[in-house]
FIMARDREN-944752 format. One record per residue: residue number from 1; residue in three letters; chain; x, y negated, z of N, C-alpha, C, O, CB in turn. Coordinates in steps of 0.2 Angstrom, whole numbers, padded with zeros to 4 digits. Glycine has a CB too. Layout:
N
(NUM "ala" "A" (X Y Z) (X Y Z) (X Y Z) (X Y Z) (X Y Z))
...
// end
This chain:
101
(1 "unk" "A" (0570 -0323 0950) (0570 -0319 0944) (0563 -0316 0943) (0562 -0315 0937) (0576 -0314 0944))
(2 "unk" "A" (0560 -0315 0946) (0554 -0310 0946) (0549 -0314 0945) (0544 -0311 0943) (0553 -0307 0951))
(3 "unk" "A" (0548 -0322 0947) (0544 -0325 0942) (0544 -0327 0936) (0539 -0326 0933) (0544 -0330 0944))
(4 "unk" "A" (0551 -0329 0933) (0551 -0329 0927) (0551 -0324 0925) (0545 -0325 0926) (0555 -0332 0925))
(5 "unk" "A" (0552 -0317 0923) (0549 -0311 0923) (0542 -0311 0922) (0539 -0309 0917) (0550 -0309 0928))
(6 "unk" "A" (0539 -0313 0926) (0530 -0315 0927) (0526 -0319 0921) (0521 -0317 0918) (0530 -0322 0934))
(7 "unk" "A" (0530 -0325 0921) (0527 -0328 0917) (0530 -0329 0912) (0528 -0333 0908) (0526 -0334 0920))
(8 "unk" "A" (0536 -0324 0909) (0536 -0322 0903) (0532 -0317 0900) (0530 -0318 0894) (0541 -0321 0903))
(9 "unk" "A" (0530 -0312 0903) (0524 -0308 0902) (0518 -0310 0901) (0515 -0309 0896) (0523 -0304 0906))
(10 "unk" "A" (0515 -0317 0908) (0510 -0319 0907) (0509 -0322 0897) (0504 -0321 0893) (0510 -0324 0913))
(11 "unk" "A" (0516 -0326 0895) (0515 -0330 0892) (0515 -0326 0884) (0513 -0329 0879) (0519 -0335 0893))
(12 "unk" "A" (0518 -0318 0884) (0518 -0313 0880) (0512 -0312 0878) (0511 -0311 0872) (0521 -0309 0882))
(13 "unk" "A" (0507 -0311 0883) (0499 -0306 0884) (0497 -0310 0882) (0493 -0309 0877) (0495 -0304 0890))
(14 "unk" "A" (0498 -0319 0884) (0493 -0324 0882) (0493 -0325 0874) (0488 -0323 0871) (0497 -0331 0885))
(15 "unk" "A" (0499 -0327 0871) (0499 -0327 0865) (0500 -0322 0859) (0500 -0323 0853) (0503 -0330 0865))
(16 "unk" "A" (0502 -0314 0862) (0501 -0310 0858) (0495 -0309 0859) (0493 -0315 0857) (0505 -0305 0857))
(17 "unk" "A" (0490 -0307 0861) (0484 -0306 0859) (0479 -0310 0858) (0473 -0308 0859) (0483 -0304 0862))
(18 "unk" "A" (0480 -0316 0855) (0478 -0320 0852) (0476 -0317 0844) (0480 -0314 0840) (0482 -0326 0854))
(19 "unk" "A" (0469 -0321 0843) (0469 -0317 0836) (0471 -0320 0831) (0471 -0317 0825) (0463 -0314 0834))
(20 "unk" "A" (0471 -0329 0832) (0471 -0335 0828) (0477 -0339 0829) (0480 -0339 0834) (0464 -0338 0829))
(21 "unk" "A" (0478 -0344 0823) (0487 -0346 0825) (0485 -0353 0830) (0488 -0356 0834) (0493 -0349 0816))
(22 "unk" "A" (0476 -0354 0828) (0475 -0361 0832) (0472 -0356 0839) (0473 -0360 0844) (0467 -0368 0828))
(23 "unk" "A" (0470 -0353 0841) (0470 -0351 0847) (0476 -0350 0849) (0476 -0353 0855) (0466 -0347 0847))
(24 "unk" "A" (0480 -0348 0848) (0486 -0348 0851) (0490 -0357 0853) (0493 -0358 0859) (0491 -0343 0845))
(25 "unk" "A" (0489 -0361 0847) (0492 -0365 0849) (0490 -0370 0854) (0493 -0373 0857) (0492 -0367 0844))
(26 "unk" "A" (0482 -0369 0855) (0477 -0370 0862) (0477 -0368 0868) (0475 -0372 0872) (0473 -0367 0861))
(27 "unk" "A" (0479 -0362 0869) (0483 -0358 0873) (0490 -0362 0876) (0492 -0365 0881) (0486 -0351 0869))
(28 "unk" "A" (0493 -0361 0871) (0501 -0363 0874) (0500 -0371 0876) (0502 -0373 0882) (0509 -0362 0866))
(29 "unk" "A" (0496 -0376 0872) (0494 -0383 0875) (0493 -0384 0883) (0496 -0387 0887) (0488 -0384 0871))
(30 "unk" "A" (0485 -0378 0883) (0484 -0378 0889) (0490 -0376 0896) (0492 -0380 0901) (0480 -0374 0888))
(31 "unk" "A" (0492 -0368 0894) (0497 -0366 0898) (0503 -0373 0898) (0508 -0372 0901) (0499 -0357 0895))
(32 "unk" "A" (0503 -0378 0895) (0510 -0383 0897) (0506 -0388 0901) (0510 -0391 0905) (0514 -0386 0890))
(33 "unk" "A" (0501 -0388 0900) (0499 -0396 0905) (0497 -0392 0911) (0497 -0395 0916) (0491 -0401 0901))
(34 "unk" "A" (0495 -0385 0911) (0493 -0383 0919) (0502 -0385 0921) (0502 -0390 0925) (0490 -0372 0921))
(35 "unk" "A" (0506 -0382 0920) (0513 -0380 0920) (0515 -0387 0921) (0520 -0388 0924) (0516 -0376 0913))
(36 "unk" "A" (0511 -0392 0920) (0517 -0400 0921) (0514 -0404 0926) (0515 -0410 0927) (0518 -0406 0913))
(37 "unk" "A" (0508 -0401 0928) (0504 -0403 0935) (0499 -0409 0931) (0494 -0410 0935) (0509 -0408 0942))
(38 "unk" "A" (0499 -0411 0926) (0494 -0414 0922) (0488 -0411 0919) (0484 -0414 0916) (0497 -0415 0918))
(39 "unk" "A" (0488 -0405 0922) (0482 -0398 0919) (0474 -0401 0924) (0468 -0399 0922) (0485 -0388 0923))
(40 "unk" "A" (0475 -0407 0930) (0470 -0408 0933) (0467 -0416 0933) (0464 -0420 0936) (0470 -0406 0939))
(41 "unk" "A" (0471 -0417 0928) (0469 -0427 0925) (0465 -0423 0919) (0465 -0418 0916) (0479 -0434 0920))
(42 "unk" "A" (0460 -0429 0918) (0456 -0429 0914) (0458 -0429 0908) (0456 -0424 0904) (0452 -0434 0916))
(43 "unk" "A" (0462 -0433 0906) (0467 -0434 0900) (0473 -0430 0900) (0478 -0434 0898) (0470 -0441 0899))
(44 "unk" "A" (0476 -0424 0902) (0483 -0421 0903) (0488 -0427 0898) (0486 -0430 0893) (0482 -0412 0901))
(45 "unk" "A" (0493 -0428 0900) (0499 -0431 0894) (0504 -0425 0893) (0506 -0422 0898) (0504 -0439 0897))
(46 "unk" "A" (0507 -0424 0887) (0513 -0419 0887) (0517 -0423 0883) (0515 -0426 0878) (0513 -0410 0884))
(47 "unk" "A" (0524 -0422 0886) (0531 -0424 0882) (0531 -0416 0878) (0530 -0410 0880) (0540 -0427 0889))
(48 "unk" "A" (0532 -0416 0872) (0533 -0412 0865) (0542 -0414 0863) (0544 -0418 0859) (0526 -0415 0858))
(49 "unk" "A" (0544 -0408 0866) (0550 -0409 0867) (0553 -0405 0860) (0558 -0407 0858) (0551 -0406 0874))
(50 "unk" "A" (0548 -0398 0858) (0551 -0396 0853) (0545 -0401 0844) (0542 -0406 0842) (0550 -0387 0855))
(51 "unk" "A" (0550 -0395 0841) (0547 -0398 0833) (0543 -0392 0830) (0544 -0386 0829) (0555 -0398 0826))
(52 "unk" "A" (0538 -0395 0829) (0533 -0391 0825) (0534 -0385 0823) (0531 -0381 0825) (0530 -0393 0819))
(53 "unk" "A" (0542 -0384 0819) (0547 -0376 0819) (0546 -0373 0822) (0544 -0367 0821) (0552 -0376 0820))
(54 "unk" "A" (0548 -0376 0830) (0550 -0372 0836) (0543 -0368 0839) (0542 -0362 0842) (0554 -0377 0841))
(55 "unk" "A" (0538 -0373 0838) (0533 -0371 0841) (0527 -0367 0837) (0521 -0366 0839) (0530 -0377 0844))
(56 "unk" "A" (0529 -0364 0829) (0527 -0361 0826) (0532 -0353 0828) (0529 -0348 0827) (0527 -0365 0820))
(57 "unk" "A" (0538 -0354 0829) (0542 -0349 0830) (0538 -0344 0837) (0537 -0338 0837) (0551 -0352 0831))
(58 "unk" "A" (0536 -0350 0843) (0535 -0348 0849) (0528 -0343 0848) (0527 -0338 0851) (0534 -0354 0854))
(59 "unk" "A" (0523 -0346 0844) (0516 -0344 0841) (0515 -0339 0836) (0509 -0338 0834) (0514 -0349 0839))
(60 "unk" "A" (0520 -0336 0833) (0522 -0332 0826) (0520 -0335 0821) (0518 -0331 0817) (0520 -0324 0826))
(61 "unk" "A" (0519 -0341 0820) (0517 -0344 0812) (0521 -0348 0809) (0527 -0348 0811) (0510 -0349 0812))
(62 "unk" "A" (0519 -0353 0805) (0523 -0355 0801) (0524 -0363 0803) (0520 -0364 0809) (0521 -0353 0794))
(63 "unk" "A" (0527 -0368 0801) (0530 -0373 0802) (0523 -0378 0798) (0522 -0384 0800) (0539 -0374 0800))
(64 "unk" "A" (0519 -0376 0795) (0516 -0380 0788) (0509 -0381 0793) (0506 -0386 0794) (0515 -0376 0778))
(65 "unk" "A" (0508 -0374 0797) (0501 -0371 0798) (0501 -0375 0806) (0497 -0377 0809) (0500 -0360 0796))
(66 "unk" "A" (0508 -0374 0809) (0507 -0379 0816) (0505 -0387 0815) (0501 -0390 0820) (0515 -0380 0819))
(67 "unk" "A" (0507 -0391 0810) (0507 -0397 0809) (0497 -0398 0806) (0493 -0403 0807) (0515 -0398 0802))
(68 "unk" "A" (0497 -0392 0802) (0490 -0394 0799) (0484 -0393 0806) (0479 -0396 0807) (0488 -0386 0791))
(69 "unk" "A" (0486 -0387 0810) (0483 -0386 0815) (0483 -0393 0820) (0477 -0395 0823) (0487 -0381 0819))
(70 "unk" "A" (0488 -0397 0822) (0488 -0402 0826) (0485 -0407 0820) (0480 -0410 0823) (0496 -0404 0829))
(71 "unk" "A" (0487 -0409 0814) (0481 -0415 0810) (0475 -0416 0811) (0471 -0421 0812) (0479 -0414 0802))
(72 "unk" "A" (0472 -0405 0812) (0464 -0406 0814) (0461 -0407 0819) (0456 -0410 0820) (0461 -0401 0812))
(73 "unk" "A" (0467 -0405 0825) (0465 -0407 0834) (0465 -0415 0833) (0462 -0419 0837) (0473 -0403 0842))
(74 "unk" "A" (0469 -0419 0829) (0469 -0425 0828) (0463 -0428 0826) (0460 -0432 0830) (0472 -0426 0824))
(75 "unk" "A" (0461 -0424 0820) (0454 -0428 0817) (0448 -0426 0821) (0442 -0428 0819) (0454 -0425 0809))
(76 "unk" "A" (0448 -0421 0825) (0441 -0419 0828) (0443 -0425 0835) (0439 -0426 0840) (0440 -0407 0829))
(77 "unk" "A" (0449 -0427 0836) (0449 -0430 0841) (0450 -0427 0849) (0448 -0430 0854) (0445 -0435 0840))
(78 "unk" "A" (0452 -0422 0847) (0453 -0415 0854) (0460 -0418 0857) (0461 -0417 0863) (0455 -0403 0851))
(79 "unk" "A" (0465 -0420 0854) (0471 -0423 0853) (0472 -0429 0852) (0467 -0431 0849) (0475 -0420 0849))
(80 "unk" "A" (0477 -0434 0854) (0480 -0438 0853) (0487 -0438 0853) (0489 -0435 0858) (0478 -0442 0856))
(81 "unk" "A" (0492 -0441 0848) (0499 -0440 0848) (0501 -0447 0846) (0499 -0450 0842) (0502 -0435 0843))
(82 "unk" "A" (0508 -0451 0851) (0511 -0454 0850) (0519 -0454 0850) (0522 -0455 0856) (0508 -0458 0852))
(83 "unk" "A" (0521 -0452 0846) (0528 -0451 0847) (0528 -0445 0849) (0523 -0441 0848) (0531 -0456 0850))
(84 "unk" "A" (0532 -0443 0852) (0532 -0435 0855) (0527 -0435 0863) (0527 -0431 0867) (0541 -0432 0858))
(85 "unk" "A" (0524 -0440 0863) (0521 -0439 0869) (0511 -0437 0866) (0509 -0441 0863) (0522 -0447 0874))
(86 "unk" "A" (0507 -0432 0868) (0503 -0429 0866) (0497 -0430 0873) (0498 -0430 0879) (0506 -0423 0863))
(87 "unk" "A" (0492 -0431 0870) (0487 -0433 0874) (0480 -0429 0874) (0477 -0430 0869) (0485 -0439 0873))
(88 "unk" "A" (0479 -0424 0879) (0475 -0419 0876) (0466 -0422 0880) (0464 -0422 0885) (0478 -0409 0880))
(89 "unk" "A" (0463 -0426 0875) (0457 -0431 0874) (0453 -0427 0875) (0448 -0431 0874) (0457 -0435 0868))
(90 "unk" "A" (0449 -0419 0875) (0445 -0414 0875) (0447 -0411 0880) (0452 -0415 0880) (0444 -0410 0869))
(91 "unk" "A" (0448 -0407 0885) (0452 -0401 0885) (0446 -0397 0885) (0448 -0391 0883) (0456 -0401 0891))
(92 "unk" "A" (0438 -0398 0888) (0432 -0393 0884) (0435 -0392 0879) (0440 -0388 0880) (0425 -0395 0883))
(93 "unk" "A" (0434 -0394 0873) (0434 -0392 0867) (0441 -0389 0866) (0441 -0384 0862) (0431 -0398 0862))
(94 "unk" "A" (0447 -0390 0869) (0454 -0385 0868) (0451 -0378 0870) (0450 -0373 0866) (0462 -0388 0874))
(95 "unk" "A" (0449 -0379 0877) (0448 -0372 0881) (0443 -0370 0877) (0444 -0364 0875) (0446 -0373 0890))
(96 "unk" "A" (0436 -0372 0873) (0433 -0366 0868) (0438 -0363 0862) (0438 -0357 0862) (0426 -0368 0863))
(97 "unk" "A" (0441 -0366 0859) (0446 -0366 0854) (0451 -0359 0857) (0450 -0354 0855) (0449 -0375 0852))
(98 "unk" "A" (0456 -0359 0862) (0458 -0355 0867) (0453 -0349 0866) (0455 -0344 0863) (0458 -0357 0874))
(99 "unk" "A" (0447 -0350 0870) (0443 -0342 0871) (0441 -0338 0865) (0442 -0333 0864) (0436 -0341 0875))
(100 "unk" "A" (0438 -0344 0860) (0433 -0342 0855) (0436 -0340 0848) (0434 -0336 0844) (0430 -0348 0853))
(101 "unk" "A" (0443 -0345 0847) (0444 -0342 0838) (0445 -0335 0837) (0445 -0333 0831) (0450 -0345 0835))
// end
């Protein structure tokens, strides 16, 4: 119990103090691939279990501004998505995006 505890706080501080909705979304990316043992492949892979909704609800934004956020990790090519399975093709450039915005 006191882990989950842990890393519900961790994941509170993480994303409330974030100042930007794409840094947050950077963040929570990261924190899932450390979290799926895939955080030390070159290419992490995540199954994206939820919907843009959900992961706008988790991030405090909106559903339009998750989806425009993931087009651009697309187009700058930081990201790759096939189906619900997601392919983090940068993670330098995630991890500036995380500290920087």
């Amino acid at each position: 119990m006191s882990e989950k505890y842990n890393n519900a706080c961790h994941e509170v501080r993480s994303l409330g103090l974030s100042h930007s909705a794409g840094e947050k979304l950077a963040k929570l990316l990261l924190e899932w691939s450390s979290k799926n043992a895939e955080g030390a492949k070159q290419e992490p892979r995540l199954k994206l279990a939820l919907t843009h909704e959900e992961i706008a609800q988790m991030i405090g934004t909106s559903r339009e501004t998750v989806t425009r956020l993931f087009a651009d990790l697309r187009k700058r090519q930081i990201v790759h998505t096939k189906g619900s399975t997601l392919v983090i093709r940068n993670k330098a450039a995630l991890k500036q995006i995380a500290s920087n915005n």
